[in-house]
C-alpha positions in Angstrom: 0.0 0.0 0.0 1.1 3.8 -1.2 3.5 5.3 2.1 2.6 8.6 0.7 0.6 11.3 2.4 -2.0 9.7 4.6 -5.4 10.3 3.6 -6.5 10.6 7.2 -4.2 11.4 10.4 -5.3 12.0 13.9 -2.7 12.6 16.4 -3.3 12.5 20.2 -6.6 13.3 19.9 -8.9 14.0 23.4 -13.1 14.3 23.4 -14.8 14.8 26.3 -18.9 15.8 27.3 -20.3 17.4 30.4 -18.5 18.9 33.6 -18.1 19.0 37.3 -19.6 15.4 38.7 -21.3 14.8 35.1 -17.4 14.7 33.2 -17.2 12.4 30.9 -13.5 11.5 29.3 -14.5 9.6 26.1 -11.2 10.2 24.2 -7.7 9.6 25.3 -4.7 10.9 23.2 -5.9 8.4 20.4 -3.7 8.4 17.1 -4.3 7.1 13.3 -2.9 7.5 10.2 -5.0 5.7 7.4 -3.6 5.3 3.7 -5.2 5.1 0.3 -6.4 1.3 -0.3 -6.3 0.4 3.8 -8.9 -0.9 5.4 -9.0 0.1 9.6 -11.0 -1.4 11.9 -11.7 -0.1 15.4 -13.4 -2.8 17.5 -14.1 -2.3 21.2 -17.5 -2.4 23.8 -20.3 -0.2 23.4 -20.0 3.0 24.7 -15.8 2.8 24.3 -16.2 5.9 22.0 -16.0 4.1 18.1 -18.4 6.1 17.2 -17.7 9.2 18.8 -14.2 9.1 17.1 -15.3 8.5 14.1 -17.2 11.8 14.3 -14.5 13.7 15.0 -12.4 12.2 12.0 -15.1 12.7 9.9 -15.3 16.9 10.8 -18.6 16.1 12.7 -17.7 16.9 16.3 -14.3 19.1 17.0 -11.8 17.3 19.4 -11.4 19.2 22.8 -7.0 18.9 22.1 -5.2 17.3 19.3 -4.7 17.5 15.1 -7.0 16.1 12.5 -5.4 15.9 8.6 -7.5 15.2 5.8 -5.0 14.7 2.7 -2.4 16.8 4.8 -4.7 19.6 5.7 -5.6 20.5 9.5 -9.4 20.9 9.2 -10.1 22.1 12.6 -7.9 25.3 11.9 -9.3 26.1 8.9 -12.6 28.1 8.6 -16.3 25.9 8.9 -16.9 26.8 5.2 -13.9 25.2 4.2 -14.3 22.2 6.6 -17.7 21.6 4.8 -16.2 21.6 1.3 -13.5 18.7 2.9 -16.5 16.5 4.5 -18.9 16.8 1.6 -15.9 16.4 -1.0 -13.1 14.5 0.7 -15.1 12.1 3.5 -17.7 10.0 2.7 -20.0 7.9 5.5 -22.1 4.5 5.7 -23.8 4.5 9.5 -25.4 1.4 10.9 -29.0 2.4 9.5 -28.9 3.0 5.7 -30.6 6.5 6.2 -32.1 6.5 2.7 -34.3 8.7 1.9 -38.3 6.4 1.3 -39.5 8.8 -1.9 -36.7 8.3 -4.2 -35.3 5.4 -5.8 -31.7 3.5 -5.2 -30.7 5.4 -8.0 -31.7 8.9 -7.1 -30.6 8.2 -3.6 -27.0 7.7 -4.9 -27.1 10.4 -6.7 -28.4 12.6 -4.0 -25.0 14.0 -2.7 -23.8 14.8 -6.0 -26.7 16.8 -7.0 -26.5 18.1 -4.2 -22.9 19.3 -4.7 -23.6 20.8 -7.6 -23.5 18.7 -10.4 -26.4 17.9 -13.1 -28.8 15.3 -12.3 -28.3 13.7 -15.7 -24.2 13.7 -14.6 -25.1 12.8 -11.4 -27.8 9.7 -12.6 -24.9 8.2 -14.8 -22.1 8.4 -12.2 -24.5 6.6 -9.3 -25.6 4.0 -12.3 -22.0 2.7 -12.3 -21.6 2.7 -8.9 -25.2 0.6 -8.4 -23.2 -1.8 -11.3 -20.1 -1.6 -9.0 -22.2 -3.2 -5.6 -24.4 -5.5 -7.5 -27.2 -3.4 -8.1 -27.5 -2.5 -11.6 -30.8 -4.1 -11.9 -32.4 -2.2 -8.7 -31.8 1.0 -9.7 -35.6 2.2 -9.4 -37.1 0.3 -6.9 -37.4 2.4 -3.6 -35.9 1.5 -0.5 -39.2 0.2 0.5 -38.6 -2.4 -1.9 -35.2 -3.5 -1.2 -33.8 -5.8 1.3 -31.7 -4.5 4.4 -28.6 -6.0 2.4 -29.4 -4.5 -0.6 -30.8 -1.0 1.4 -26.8 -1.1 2.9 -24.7 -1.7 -0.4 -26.7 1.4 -2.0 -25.6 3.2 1.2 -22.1 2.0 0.4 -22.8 3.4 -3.0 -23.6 6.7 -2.0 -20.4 7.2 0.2 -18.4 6.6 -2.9 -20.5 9.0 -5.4 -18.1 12.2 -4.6 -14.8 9.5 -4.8 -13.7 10.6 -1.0 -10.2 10.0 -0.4 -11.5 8.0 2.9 -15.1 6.0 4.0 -15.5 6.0 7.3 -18.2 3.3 8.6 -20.1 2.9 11.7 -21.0 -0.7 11.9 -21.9 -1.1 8.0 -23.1 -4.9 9.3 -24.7 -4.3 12.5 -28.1 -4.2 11.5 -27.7 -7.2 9.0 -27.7 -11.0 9.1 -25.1 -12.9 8.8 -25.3 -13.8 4.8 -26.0 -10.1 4.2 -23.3 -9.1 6.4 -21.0 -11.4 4.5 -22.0 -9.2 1.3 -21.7 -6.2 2.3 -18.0 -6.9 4.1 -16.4 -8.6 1.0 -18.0 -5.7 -1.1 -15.9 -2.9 1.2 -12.1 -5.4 0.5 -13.2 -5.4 -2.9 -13.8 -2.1 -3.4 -10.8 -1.2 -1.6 -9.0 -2.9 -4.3 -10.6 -1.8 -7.2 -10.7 1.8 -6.2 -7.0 2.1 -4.0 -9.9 3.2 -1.8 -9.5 4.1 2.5 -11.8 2.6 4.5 -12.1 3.2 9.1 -14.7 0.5 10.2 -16.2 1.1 14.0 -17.6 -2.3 14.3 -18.4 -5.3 16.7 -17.9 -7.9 14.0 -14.9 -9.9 15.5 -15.2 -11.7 11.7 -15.1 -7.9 10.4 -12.1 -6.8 12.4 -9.9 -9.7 11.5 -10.6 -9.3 8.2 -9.4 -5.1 7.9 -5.6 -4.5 7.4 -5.4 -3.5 10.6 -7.4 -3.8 13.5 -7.2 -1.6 16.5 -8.9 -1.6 19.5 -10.9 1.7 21.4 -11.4 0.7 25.3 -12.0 3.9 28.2 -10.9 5.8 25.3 -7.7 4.5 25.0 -6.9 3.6 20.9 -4.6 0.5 20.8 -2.8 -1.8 18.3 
């Protein structure tokens, strides 16, 4: 895999909530550096902080201390304007619940961010056809979510991370809402499209099966980040 500029760092990174008797520590001087093609997993108990991390990474939720680079750039020093353009263009996300939207179809719900960026529905239509084609799907296209089966709701999800081409995914158990053949899918669709596409992806999951599987796995417990 490419040792060139990471396509995510985090380095000693501290979140907290609350204060006085109600202080919470949720993140301990956690550090990451993720490259294009590798596939991260961050495993740990509920309520460890996976998720919690993964918002900061993602330029959801600022970090109370520490330095987070998206292809090289500190986005928590640069102005909230800019740090939307990075998240919408550079980050893309696939949460435990597929969040598509009921009224439109697969296809228009893959397309959604990049209309949404800007770009022409017809450009936007043809890019989110290939991807459907790229996660099996090139035959559900215009059925609505309604339609579709959790495993099939989940890879258009997938789908619609990719439709900008982030330079990273970052997942929040992709599989915890799935059975186990549909989890199956959906986990050898993210290694293959980390192939394919030299793509990044950070997985928060509980899947021990998932966790082996990632390039790396590392472990979140009392918010301390781990090898």
């Amino acid at each position: 895999m490419s040792k060139e500029t990471p396509v995510l760092s985090a380095v000693d990174i501290w979140k907290s909530y609350g204060n006085g008797a109600t202080f919470l520590s949720i993140i301990r001087g956690a550090c990451i550096e993720v490259t294009a093609g590798e596939v991260v997993s961050i495993a740990g108990p509920s309520g460890s902080g996976k998720s919690t991390f993964l918002h900061v990474c993602g330029v959801l939720d600022p970090p109370d201390k520490g330095i987070v680079s998206v292809g090289g750039m500190d986005v928590w020093s640069v102005s909230e304007s800019r740090r939307a353009k990075i998240r919408n263009s550079e980050l893309g996300f696939i949460f435990q619940f597929h969040h598509l939207l009921d009224e439109f179809t697969l296809l228009e719900n893959v397309a959604m961010p990049s209309m949404l960026a800007g770009n022409s529905r017809k450009s936007a239509l043809d890019s989110a056809a290939v991807l459907l084609n790229e996660v099996g799907l090139s035959d559900r296209g215009q059925h609505f979510p309604s339609e579709s089966s959790g495993g099939e709701r989940q890879r258009a999800a997938v789908a619609r991370a990719l439709i900008l081409s982030p330079s990273i995914v970052l997942a929040d158990e992709p599989t915890g809402n799935l059975d186990s053949a549909n989890s199956t899918i959906v986990e050898d669709l993210i290694f293959e499209l980390a192939e394919s596409r030299n793509q990044a992806f950070v997985i928060a999951t509980h899947s021990v099966e998932l966790a082996r599987r990632a390039h790396r796995c590392l472990t979140l417990d009392e918010g301390i980040l781990s090898s």
